[in-house]
C-alpha positions as CSV (number, residue, x, y, z in Angstrom):
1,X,0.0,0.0,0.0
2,X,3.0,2.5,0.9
3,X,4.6,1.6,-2.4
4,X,1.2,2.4,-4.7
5,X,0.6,5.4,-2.7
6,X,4.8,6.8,-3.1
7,X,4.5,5.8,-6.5
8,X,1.0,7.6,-7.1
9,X,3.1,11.0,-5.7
10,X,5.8,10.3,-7.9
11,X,3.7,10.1,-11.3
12,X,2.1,13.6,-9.8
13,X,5.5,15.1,-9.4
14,X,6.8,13.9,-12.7
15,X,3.3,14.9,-14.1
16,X,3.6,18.3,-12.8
17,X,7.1,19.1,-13.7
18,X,6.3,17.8,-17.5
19,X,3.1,20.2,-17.7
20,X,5.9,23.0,-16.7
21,X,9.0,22.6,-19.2
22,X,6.4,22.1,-21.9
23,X,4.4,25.6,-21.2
24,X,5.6,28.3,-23.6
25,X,6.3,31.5,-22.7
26,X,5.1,34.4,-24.7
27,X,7.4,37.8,-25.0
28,X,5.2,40.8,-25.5
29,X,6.2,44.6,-26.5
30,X,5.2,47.7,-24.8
31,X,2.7,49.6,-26.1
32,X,3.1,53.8,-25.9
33,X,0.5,55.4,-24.8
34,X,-0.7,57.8,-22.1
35,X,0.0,57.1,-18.3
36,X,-3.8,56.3,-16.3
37,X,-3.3,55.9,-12.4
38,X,-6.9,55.6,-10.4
39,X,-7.0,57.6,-7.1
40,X,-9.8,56.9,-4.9
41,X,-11.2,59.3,-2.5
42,X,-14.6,60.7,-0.9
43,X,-15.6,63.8,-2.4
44,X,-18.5,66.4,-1.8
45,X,-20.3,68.0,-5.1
46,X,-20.8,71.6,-4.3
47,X,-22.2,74.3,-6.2
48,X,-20.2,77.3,-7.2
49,X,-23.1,80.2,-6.5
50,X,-25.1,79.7,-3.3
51,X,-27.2,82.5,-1.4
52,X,-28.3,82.4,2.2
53,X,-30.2,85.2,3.2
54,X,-29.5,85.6,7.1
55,X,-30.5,89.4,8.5
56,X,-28.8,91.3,10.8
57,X,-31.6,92.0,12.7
58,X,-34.7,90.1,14.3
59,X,-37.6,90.3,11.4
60,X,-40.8,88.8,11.0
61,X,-41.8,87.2,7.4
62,X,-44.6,88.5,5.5
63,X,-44.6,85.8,3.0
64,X,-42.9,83.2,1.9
65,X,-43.2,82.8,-2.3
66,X,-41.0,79.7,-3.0
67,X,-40.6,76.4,-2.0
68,X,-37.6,74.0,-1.4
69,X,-36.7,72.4,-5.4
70,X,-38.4,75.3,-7.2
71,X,-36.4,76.7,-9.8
72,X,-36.2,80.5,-9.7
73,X,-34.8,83.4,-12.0
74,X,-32.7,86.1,-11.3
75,X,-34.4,89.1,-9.9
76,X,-37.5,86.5,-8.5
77,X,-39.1,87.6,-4.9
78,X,-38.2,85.1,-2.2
79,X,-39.7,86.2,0.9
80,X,-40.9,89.4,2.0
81,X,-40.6,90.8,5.9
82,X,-43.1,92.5,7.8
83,X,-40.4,95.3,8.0
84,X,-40.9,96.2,4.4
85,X,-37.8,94.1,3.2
86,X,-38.5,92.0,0.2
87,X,-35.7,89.3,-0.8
88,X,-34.8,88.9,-4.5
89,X,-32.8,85.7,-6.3
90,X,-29.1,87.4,-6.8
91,X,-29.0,84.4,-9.4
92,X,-31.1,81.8,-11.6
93,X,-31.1,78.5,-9.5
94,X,-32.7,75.7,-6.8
95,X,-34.3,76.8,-3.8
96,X,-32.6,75.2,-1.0
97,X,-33.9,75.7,2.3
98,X,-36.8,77.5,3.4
99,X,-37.0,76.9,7.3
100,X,-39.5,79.1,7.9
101,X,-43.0,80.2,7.3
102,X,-45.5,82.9,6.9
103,X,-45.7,84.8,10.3
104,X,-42.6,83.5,12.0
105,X,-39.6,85.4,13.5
106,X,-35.8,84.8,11.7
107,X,-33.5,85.8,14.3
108,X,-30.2,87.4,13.4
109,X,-28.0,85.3,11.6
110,X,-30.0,82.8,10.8
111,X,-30.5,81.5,6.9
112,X,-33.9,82.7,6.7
113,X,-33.9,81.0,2.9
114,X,-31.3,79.0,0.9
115,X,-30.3,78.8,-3.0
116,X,-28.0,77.7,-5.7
117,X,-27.0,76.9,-8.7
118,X,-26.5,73.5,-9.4
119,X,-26.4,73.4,-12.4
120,X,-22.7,75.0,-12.1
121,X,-21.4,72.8,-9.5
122,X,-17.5,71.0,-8.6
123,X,-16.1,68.2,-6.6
124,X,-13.6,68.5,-3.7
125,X,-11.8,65.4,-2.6
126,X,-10.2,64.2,0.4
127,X,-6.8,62.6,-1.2
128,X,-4.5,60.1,1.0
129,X,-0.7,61.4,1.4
130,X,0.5,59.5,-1.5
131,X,-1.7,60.4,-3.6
132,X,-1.7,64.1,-3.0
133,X,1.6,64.2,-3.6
134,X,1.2,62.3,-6.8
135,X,-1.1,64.9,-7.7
136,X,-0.9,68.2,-10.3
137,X,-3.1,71.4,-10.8
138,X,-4.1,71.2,-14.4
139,X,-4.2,67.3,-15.0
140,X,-7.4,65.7,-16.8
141,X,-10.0,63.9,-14.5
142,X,-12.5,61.4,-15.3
143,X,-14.7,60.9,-12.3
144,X,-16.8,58.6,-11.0
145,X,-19.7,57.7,-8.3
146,X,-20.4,54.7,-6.3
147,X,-24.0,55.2,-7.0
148,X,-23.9,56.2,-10.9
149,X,-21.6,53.2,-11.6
150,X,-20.7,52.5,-15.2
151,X,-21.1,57.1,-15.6
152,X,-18.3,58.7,-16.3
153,X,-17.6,62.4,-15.8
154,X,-14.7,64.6,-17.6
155,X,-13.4,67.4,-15.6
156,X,-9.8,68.6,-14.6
157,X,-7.5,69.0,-11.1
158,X,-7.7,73.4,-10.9
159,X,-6.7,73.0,-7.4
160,X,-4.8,71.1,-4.2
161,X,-4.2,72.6,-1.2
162,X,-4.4,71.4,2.4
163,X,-7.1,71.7,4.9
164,X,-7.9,70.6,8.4
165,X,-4.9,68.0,7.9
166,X,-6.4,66.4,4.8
167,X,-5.6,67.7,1.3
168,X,-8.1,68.9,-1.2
């Protein structure tokens, strides 16, 4: 039984060291071509125009004419105080925040209403060390997001710079 079984390993060896010599080994050339590295990070999309109204002063609103989503134009009334101030979009965009309502007090600096545009918007990343250092102002980015998987987004590096002990 030893002998079958030590002779059984022995086929397997010679078996395996046969398969080896007799695989071929294929030489390829490099191709020329431009450099791609993937860096992954966790960015935040943020818009580059955003309005909060917040007053200096305690006011009352009037009215309220716009609701969170709606789009607005430039020059549109947002809200209207009691006071005789009327708010206006500075900008076209999407209505943000509208904590309050019709009768309520906004105490000093708080948003009383919130827009932007987001429809011109840009994505700041949190890079590790390496990869910050690897990093250039001015290099082409293609972008893309757990939850649009298989989208792709062209776009470009226009800054890094530290902040809070991460970069950006």
């Amino acid at each position: 039984m030893k002998k079958i079984t030590l002779i059984l390993i022995g086929l397997l060896i010679i078996t395996t060291l046969v398969f080896r010599l007799k695989t071929r080994t294929i030489t390829l050339s490099p191709k020329r071509g431009p450099l791609v590295e993937a860096i992954y990070g966790v960015g935040t999309v943020a818009a580059n125009k955003v309005f909060q109204f917040r007053p200096g002063v305690m006011m009352t609103i009037h009215k309220v004419t716009v609701r969170e989503g709606q789009q607005v134009r430039k020059g549109d009334l947002l809200l209207s105080f009691v006071e005789g101030t009327n708010i206006h979009a500075p900008f076209a965009g999407t209505i943000t925040a509208t904590p309050f309502k019709d009768g309520e007090t906004v105490f000093p600096q708080i948003p009383a209403i919130s827009m932007m545009d987001i429809k011109d918007r840009y994505v700041s990343v949190s890079l590790e060390q390496q990869t910050a250092i690897r990093a250039r102002a001015g290099q082409v980015a293609r972008l893309s997001f757990e939850s649009l998987r298989g989208q792709f987004f062209d776009g470009h590096v226009t800054a890094l710079f530290p902040q809070d002990g991460q970069f950006l």
